[in-house]
N, C-alpha and C positions, 0 to 999 in steps of 0.2 A: 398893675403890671408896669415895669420901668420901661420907658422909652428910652432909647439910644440916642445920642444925635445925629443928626445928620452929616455924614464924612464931607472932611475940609475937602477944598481946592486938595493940599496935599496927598490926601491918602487918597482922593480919584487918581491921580494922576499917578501913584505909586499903586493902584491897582491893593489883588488880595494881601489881606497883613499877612506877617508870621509873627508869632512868640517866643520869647525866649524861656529855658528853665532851666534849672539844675537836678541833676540826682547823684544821692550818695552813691561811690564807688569804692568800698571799703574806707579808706582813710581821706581818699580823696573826691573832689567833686566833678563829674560829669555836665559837659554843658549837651543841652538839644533846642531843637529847634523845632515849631510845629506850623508848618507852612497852611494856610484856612485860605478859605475862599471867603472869607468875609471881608469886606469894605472897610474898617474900622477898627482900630487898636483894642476898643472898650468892648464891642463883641468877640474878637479873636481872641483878647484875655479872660473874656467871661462862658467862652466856649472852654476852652481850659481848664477854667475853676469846675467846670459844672461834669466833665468829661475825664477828670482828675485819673481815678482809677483805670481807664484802660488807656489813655496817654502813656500814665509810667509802666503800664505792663508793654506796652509798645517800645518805649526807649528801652527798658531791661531786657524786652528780647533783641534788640537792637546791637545792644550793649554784648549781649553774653556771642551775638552771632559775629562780632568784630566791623559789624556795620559802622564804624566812625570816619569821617572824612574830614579832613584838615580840623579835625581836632572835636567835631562837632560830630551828635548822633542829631542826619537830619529825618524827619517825620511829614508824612500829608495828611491831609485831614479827611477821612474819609468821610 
């Protein structure tokens, strides 16, 4: 099993990550954002990869419910 590192000075001090992603929106792309309670870029990316399928079932309902704010569909991590 891969260990994580251990979060810099920065990311204590900036507290829970978020990630960014995109989803197709017909011709164009959708940005969201998935706010984590994790410490560290490299977990909050790899909670993402591994959570993939109900992430974008969450941004397309999101999406389809007009949930977008200043441009962004934002997401928490349950």
């Amino acid at each position: 099993m891969r260990k994580f590192p251990k979060p810099t000075e920065q990311e204590l001090k900036e507290g829970p990550q978020a990630v960014s992603f995109q989803i197709a929106n017909g011709n164009a792309r959708q940005t969201c954002i998935l706010q984590t309670t994790l410490p560290t870029k490299a977990q909050a990316q790899k909670y993402l990869l591994a959570n993939w399928p109900a992430v974008e079932k969450m941004a397309r309902d999101a999406l389809a419910m007009g949930a977008v704010e200043d441009g962004q569909i934002k997401l928490m991590m349950t």
